[in-house]
C-alpha positions in Angstrom: 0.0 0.0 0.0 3.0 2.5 0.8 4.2 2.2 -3.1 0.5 2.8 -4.3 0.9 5.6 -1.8 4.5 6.9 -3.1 3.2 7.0 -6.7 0.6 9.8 -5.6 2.9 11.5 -4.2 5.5 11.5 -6.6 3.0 12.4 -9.6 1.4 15.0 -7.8 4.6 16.6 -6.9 5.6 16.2 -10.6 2.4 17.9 -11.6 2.8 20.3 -8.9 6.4 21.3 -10.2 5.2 21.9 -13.8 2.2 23.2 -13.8 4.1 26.2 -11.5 7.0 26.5 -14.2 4.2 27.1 -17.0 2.0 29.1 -15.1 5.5 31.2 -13.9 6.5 31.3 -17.9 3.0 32.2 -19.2 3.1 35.5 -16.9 6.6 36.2 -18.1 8.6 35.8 -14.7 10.8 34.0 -16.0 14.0 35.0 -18.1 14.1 33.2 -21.5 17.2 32.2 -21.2 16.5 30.0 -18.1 13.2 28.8 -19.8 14.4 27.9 -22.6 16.4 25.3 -20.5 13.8 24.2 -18.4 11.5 23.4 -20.9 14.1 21.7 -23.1 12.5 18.6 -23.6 15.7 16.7 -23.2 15.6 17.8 -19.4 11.9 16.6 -19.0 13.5 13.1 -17.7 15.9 14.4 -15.4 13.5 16.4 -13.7 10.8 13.6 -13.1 13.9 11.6 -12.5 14.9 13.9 -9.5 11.4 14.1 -8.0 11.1 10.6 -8.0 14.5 9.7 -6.4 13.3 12.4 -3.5 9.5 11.4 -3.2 9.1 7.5 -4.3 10.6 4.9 -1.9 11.8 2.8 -4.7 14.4 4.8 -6.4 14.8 2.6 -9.6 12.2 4.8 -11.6 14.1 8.2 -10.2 18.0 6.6 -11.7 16.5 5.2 -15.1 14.4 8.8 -15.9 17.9 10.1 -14.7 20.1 8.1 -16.8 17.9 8.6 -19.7 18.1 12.1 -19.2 21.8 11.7 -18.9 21.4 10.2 -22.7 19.5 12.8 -24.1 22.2 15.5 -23.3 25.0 12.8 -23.9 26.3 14.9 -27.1 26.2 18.3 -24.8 28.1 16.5 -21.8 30.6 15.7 -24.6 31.2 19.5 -25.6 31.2 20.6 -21.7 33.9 17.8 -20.8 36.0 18.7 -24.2 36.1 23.0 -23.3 37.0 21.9 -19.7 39.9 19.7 -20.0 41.9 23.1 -21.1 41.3 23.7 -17.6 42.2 20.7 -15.9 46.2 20.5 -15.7 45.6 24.2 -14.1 43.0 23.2 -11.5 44.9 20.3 -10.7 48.9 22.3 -10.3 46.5 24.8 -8.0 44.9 21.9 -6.0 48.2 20.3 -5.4 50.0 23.6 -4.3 47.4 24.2 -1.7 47.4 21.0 -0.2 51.3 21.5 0.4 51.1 24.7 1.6 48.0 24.3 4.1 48.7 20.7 5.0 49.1 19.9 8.7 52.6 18.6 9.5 
């Protein structure tokens, strides 16, 4: 009875959730920029992924929405990890010199 229970309530929070965002985009509050993120539908899954893996007991349903949100944006994870590995050698020299400098003795 508690999973019958734990689909209502992770359905109605999902409703909840987007019938706010449209209601907040149809009166204009909300920069385009942002909405055109949010209602990307490529990020639909990850969403209902996220409220289920918060609301529903059994968090299967919450990881597959998430991983196939994760596969959606697959070829934009790609580009993100490709313009940050100019950055990595950096981070890493910085992270290393601040462990040897505030390091305990």
């Amino acid at each position: 009875m508690a999973s019958k229970n734990d689909n209502r309530l992770a359905w109605g929070i999902t409703l909840l959730v987007f019938g706010v965002l449209f209601l907040v985009r149809q009166l204009n509050f909300m920069p385009t920029d942002i909405s055109k993120v949010v209602f990307d539908l490529k990020n639909y899954p990850l969403i209902i992924g996220a409220i289920f893996l918060l609301a529903h007991s059994n968090k299967n349903i919450g990881i597959v929405l998430i991983v196939l949100g994760l596969l959606f944006r697959l070829p934009d994870i790609i580009n993100w990890s490709k313009d940050i590995s100019e950055f990595i050698w950096p981070v890493l020299l910085i992270i290393a010199g601040a462990v040897l400098v505030f390091r305990k003795k």
